[in-house]
VOPAGU-2260 file (C-alpha; in pm, 1 decimal, decimal comma):
REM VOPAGU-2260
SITE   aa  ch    i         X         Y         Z
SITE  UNK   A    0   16119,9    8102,1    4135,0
SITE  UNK   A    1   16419,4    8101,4    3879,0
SITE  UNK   A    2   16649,8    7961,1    4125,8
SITE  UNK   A    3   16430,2    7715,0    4245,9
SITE  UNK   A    4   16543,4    7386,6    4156,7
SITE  UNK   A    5   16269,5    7226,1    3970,6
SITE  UNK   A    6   16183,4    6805,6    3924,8
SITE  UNK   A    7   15942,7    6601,7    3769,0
SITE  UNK   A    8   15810,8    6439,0    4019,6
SITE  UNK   A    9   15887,9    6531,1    4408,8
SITE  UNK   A   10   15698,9    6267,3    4635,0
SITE  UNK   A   11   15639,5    6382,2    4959,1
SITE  UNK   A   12   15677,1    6053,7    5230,7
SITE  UNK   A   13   15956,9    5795,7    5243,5
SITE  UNK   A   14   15756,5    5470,1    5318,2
SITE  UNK   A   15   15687,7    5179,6    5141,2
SITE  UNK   A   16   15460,5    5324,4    4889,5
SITE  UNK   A   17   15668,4    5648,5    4853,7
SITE  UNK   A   18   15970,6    5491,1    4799,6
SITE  UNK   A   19   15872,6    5250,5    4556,1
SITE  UNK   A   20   15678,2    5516,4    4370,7
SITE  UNK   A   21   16052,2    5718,1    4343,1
SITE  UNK   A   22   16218,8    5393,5    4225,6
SITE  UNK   A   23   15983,3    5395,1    3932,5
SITE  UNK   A   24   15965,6    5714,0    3830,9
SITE  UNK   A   25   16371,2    5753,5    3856,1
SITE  UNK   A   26   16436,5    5434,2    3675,0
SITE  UNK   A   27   16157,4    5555,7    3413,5
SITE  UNK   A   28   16382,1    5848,3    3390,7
SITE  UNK   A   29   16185,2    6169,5    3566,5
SITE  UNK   A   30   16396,6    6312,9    3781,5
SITE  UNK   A   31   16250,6    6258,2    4119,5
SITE  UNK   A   32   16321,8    6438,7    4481,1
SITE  UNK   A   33   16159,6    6239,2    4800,7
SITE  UNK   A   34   16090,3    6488,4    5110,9
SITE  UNK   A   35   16037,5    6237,2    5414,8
SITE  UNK   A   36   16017,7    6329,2    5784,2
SITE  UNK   A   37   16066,5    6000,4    5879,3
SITE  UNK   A   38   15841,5    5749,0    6120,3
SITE  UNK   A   39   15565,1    5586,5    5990,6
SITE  UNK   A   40   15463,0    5272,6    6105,1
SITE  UNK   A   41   15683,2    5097,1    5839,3
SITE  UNK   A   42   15995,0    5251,3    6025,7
SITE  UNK   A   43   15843,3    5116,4    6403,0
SITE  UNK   A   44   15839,5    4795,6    6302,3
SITE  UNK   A   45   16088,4    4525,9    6514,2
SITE  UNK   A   46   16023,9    4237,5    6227,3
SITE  UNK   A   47   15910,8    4241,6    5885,7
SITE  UNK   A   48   15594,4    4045,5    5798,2
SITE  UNK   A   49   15423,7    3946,3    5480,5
SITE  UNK   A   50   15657,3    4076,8    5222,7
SITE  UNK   A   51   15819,9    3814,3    5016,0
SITE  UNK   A   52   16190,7    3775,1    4994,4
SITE  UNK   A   53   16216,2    4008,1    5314,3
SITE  UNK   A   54   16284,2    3746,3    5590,2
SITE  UNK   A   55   16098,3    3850,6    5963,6
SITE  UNK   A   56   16509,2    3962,9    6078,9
SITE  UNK   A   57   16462,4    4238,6    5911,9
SITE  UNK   A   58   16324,2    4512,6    6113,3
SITE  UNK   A   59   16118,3    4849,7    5960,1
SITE  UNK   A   60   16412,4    5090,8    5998,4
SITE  UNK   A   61   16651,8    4812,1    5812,5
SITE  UNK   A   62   16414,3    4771,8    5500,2
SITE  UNK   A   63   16383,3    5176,0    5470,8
SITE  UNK   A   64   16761,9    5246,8    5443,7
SITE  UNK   A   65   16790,7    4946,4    5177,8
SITE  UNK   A   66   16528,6    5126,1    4992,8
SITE  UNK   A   67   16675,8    5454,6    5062,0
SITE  UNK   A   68   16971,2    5331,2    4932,8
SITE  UNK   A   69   16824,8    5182,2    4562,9
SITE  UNK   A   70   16638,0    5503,8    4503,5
SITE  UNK   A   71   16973,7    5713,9    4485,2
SITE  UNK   A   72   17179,4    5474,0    4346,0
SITE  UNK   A   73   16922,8    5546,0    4038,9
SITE  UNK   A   74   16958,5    5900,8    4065,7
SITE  UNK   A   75   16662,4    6000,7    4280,9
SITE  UNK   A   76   16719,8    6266,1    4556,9
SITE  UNK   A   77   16632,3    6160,3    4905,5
SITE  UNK   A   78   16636,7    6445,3    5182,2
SITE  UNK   A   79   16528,2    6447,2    5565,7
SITE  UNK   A   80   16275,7    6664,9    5623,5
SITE  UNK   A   81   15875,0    6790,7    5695,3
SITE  UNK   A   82   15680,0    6924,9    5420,9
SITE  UNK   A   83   15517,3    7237,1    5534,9
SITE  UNK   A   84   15327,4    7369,2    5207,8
SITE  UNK   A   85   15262,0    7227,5    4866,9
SITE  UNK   A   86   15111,0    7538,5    4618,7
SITE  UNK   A   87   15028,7    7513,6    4274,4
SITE  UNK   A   88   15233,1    7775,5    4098,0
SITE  UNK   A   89   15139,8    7913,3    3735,6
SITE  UNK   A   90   15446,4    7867,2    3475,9
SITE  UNK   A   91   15515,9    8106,5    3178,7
SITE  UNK   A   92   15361,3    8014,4    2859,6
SITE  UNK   A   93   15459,8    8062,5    2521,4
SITE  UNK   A   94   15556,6    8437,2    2585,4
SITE  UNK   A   95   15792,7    8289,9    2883,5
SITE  UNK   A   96   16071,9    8077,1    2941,4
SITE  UNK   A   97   15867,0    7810,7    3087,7
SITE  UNK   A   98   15620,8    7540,8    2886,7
SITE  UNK   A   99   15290,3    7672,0    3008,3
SITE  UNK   A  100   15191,2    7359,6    3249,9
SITE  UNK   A  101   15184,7    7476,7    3652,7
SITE  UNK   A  102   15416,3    7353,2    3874,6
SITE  UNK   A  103   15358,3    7251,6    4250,4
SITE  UNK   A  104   15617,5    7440,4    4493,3
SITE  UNK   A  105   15742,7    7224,8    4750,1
SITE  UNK   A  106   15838,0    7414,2    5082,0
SITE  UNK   A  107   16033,5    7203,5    5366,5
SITE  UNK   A  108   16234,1    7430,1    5627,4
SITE  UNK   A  109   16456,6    7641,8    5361,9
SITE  UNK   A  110   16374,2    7376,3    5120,5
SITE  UNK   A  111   16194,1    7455,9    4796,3
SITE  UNK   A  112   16132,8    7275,3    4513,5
SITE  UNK   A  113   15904,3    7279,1    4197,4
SITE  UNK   A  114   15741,5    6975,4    4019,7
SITE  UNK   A  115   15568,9    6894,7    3771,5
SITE  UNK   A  116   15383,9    6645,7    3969,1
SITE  UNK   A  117   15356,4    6537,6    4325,7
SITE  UNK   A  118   15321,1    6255,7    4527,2
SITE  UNK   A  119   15170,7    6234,0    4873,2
SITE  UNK   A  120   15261,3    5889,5    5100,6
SITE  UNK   A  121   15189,4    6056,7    5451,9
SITE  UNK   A  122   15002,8    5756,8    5560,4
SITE  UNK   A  123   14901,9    5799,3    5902,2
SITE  UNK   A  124   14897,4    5769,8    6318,8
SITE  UNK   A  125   14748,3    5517,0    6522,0
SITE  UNK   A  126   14539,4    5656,3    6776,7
SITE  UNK   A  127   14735,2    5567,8    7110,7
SITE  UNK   A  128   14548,5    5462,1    7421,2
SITE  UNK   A  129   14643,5    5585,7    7719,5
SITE  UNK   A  130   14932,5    5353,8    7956,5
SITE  UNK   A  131   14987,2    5194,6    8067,8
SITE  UNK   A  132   15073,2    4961,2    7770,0
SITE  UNK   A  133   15296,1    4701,4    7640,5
SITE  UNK   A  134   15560,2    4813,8    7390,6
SITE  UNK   A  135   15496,5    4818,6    7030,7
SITE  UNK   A  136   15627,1    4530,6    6908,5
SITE  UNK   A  137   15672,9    4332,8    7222,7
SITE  UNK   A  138   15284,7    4283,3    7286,9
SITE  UNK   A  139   15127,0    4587,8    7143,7
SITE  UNK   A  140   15074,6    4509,4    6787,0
SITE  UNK   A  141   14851,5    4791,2    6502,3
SITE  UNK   A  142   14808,7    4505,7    6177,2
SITE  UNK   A  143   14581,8    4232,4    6254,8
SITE  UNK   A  144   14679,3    4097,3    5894,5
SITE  UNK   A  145   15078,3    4125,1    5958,1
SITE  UNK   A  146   15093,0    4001,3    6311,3
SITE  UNK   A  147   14773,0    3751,0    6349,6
SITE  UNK   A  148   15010,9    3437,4    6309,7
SITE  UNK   A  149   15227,7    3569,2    6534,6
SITE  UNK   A  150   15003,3    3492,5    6863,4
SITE  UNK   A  151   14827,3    3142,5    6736,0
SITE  UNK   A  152   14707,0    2936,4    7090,2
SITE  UNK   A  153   14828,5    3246,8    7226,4
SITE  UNK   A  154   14642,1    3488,6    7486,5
SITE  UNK   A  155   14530,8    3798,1    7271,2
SITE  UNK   A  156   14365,3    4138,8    7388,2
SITE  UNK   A  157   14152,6    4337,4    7197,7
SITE  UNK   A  158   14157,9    4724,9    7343,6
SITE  UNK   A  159   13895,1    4952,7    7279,1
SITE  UNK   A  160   13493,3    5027,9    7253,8
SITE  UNK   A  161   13402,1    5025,8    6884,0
SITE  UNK   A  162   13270,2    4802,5    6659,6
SITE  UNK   A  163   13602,7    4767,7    6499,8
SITE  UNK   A  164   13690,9    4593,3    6882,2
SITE  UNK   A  165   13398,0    4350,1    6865,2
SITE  UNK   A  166   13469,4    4238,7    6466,7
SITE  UNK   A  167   13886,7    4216,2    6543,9
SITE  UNK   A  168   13862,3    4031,4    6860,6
SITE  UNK   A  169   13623,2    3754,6    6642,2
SITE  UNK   A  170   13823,0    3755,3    6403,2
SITE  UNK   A  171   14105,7    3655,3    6652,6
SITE  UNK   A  172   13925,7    3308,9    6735,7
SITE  UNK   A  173   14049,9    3208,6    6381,8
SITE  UNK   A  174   14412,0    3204,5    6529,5
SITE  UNK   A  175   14387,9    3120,5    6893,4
SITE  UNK   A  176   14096,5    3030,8    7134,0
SITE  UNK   A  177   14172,3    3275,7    7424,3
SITE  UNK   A  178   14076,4    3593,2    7331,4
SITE  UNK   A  179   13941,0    3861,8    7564,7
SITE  UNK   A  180   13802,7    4255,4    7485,7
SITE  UNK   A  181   13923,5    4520,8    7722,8
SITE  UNK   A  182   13718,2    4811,6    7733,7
SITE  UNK   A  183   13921,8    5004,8    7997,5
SITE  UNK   A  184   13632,6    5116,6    8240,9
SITE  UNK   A  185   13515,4    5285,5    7900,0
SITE  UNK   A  186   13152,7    5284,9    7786,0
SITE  UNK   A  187   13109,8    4978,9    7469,5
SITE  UNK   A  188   12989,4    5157,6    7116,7
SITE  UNK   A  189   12941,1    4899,5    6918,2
SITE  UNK   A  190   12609,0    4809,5    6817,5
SITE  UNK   A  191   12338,5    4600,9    6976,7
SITE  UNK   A  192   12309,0    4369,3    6695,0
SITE  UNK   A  193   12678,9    4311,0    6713,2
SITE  UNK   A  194   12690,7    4295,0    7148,7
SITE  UNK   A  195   12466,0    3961,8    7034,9
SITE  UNK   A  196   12702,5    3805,7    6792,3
SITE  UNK   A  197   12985,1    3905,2    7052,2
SITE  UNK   A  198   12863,8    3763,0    7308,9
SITE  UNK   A  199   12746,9    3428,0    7105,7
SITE  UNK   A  200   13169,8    3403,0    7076,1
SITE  UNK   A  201   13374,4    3247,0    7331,7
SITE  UNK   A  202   13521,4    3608,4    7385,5
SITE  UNK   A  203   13534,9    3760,0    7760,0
SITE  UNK   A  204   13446,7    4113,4    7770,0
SITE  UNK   A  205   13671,6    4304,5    8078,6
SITE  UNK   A  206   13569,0    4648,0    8190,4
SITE  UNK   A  207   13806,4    4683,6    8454,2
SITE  UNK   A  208   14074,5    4944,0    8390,8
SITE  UNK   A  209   14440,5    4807,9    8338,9
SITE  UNK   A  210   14631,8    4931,6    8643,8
SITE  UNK   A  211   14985,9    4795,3    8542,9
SITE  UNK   A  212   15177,2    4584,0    8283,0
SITE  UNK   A  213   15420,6    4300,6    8321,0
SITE  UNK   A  214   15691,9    4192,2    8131,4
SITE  UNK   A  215   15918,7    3922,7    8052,5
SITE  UNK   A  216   16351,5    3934,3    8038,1
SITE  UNK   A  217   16281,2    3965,4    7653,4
SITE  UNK   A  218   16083,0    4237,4    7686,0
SITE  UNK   A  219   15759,2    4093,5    7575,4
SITE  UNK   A  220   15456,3    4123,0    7728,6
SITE  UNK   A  221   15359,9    3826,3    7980,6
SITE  UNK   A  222   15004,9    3966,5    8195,4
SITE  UNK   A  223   14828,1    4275,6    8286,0
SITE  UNK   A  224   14701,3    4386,4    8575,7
SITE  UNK   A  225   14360,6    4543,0    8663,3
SITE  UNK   A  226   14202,8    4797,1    8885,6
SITE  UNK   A  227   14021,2    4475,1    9060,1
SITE  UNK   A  228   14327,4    4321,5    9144,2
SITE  UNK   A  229   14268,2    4083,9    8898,0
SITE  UNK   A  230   14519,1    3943,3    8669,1
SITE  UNK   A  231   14522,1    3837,5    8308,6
SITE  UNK   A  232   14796,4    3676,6    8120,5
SITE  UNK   A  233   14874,7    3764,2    7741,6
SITE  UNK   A  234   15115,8    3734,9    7465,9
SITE  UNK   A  235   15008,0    4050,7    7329,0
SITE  UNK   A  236   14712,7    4225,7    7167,2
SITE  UNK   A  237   14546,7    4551,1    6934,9
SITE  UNK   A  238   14415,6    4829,3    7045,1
SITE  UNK   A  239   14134,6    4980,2    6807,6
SITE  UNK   A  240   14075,0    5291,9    6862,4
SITE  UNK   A  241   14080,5    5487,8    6488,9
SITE  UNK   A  242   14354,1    5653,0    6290,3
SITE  UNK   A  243   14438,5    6024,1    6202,2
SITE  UNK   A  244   14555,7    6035,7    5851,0
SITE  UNK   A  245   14820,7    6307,9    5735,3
SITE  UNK   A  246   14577,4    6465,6    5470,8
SITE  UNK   A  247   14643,3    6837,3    5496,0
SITE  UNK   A  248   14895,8    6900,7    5262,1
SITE  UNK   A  249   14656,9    6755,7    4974,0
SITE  UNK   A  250   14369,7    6872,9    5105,2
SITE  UNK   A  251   14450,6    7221,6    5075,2
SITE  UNK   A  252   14570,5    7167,7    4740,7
SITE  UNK   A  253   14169,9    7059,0    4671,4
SITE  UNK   A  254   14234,7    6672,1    4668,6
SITE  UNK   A  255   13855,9    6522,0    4723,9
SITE  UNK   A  256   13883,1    6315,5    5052,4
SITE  UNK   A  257   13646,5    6026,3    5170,1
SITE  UNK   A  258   13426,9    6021,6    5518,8
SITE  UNK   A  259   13677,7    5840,5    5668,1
SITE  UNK   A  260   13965,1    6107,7    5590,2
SITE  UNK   A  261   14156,9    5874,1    5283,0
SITE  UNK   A  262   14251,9    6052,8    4983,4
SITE  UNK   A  263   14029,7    5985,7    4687,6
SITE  UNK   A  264   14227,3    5809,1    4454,0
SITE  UNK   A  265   14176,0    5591,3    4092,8
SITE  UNK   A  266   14302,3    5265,8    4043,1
SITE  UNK   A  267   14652,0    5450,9    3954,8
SITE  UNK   A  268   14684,3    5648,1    4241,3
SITE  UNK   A  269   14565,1    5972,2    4066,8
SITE  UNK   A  270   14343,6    6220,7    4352,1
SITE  UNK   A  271   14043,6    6462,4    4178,9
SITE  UNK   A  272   14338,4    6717,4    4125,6
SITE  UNK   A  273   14525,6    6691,1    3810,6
SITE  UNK   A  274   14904,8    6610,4    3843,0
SITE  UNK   A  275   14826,6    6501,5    4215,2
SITE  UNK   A  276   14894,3    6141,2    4332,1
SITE  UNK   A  277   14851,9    5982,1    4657,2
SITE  UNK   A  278   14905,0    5616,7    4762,6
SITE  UNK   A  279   14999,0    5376,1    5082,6
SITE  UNK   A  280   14810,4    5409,0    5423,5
SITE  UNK   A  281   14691,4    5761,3    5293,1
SITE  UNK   A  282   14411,2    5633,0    5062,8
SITE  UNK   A  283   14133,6    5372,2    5104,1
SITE  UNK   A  284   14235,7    4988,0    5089,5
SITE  UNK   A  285   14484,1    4725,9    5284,1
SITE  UNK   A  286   14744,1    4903,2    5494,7
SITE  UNK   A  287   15039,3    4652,8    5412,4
SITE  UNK   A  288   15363,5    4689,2    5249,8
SITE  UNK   A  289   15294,2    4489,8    4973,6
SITE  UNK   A  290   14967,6    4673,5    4909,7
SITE  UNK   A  291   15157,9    5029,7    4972,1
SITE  UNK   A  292   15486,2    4917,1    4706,9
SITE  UNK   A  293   15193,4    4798,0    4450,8
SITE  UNK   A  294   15010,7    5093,1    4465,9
SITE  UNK   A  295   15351,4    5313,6    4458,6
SITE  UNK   A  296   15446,3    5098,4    4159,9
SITE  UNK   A  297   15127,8    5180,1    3950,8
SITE  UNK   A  298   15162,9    5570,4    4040,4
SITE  UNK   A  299   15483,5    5574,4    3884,5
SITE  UNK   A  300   15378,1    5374,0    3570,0
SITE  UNK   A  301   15106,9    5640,7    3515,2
SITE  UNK   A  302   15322,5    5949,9    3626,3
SITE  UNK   A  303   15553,7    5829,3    3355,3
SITE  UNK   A  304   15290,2    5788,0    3084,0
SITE  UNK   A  305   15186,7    6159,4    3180,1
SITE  UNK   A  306   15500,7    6281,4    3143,3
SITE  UNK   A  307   15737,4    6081,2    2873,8
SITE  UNK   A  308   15810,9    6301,7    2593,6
SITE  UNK   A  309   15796,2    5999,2    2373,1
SITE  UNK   A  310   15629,3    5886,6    2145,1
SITE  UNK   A  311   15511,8    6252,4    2044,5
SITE  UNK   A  312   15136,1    6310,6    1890,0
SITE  UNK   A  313   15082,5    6391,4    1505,0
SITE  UNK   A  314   15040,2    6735,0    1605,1
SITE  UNK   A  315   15370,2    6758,5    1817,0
SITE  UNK   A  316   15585,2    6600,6    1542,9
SITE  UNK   A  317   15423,4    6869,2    1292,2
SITE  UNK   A  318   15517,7    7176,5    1553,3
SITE  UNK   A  319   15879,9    7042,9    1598,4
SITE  UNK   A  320   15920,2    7067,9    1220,7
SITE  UNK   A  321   15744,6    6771,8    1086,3
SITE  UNK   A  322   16003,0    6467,3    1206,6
SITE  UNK   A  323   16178,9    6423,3    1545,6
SITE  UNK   A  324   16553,0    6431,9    1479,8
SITE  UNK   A  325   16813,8    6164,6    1614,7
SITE  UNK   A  326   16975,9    6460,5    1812,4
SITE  UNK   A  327   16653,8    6523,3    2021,1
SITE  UNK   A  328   16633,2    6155,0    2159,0
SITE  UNK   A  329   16665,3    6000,4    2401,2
SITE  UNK   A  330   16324,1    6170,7    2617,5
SITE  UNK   A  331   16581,2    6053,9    2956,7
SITE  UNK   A  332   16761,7    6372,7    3111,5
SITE  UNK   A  333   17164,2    6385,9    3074,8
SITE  UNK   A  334   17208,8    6361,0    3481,9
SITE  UNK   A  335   17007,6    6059,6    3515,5
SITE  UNK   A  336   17123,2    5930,4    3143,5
SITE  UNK   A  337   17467,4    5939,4    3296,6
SITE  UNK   A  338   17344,7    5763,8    3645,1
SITE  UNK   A  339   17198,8    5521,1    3438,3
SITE  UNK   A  340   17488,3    5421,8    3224,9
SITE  UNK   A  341   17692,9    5411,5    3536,9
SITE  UNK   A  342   17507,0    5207,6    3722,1
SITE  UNK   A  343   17485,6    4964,1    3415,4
SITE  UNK   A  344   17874,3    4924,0    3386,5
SITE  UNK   A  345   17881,5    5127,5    3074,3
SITE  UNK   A  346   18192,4    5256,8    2997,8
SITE  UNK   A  347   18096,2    5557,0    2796,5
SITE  UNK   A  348   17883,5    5618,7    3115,7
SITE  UNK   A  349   18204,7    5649,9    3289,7
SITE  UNK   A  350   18312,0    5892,3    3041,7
SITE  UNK   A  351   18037,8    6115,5    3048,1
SITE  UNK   A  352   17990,0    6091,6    3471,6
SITE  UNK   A  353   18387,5    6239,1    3400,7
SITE  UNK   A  354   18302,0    6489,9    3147,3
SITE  UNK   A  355   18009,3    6609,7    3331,1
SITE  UNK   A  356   18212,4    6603,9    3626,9
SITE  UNK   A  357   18508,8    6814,4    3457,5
SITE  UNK   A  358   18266,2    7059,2    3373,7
């Protein structure tokens, strides 16, 4: 493990939350390493909604890269790649080299790294139903909250059999009046109770199967077509059909998990296992970006107040020799102070990026 390189925090998804968790913990000065295999639903997204200052030109794969971009220009190391395994690892106490505290050992490909603490922003998949469907983006849609405004006193489709289906596709009549439920042929699951307040909507339930799809030059959706021969015009729609959340790699570290497959978090992001976060789509609450970058943003606040060195406890002043000396501050690492005093325009930052350089 000696040759392992070793960081404060590694965070192990490069979304929203992940990303914003790695720009607070670099600019708080832990040195950071994000492990991200890329895609996410942040990254399939055509046009940003609902995040302020972010105009809707911006697509998902456009707003990653800038972040990308801000987290190393702070220092933080940003790598391609799929985490297989994430261990905890005893360190050497006092009768070793290390400070006593385990470590977590980070394993992607012939990547390894150890940290102090981790991060998990895996998020998670949309269940797909089967084609044929509109593209994502272009009439297929997965955030009622994001993309709602997008289709008001438009035709909307609701896809799926759940009671999720029933409660989206009345929520829909806030935003437009035509608003049908396509069941595909399938079986409806939703309850009795809520069949009667369905059905009490001006909502059309269709059980036919869709047979085809047709689009406009622009790509977007215009109708579908059913098994019937029937035909059904639409701007676009959600399918509900669940989501599989990316919980293995904390859930064999012992993370507690709730019914519904989230990570078990605190109001900081912290999971049942000590020196474990998890935030974004990955734990319970509002899947949106803003939601995601907040919850990022208060992980790294409270990974930084476990792991400042500053200010140090009565008892660690007295085991350092009574006082902390002017030589032993600052608590920031030399290859992130340097970054930092770079990146500020210092000059003696110059000096020292040289220096450290030359050496």
């Amino acid at each position: 493990m000696d040759e392992v390189p070793e960081y404060d925090v590694t965070i192990v998804g490069g979304g929203p939350a992940g990303l914003t968790a790695a720009l607070y913990t670099t600019r708080l000065g832990h040195s950071t390493k994000v492990i991200n295999r890329g895609g996410g639903r942040a990254a399939m997204m055509l046009d940003t909604h609902n995040v302020i200052g972010v105009t809707e030109d911006v697509s998902g794969n456009e707003f990653l890269s800038t972040a990308i971009e801000q987290i190393k220009s702070y220092g933080a190391d940003y790598e391609r790649g799929k985490v297989e395994s994430v261990e905890r690892v005893e360190s050497d106490g006092e009768n070793g080299d290390g400070d006593g505290d385990d470590r977590f050992h980070v394993t992607a490909g012939d990547t390894e790294v150890l940290a102090k603490q981790v991060v998990f922003a895996t998020g998670f998949s949309d269940v797909r139903p089967d084609p044929p469907l509109p593209r994502t983006g272009r009439g297929l849609h997965w955030c009622l909250h994001c993309d709602a405004y997008m289709f008001v006193d438009e035709p909307v489709f609701v896809m799926g059999t759940g009671e999720a289906t029933a409660q989206v596709a009345m929520i829909m009549l806030n935003f437009t009046p035509e608003v049908d439920v396509l069941t595909r042929g399938q079986e409806i699951e939703w309850s009795d109770e809520t069949d009667e307040q369905l059905r009490a909507h001006p909502i059309e339930v269709v059980s036919e199967e869709v047979s085809g799809i047709e689009r406009g030059d622009d790509g977007w959706l215009e109708a579908m077509t059913f098994e019937d021969g029937s035909r059904r015009e639409y701007r676009g729609g959600f399918p509900m059909y669940g989501s599989n959340y990316n919980n293995e790699l904390p859930e064999s570290l012992g993370c507690e998990l709730t019914d519904d497959g989230t990570v078990a978090v605190d109001d900081h992001g912290r999971t049942s296992v000590d020196g474990v976060y998890a935030v974004g789509d990955l734990v319970p609450g509002h899947n949106q970006i803003p939601v995601a970058m907040g919850q990022g943003a208060k992980a790294g606040i409270a990974i930084h107040y476990d792991l400042r060195k500053y200010p140090m406890s009565l008892d660690e002043i007295e085991q350092a020799g009574g006082e902390v000396g002017k030589e032993n501050v600052p608590g920031i690492g030399e290859d992130l102070r340097t970054r930092a005093r770079v990146h500020n325009g210092s000059a003696g930052g110059a000096a020292s990026g040289e220096a450290a350089s030359d050496d």
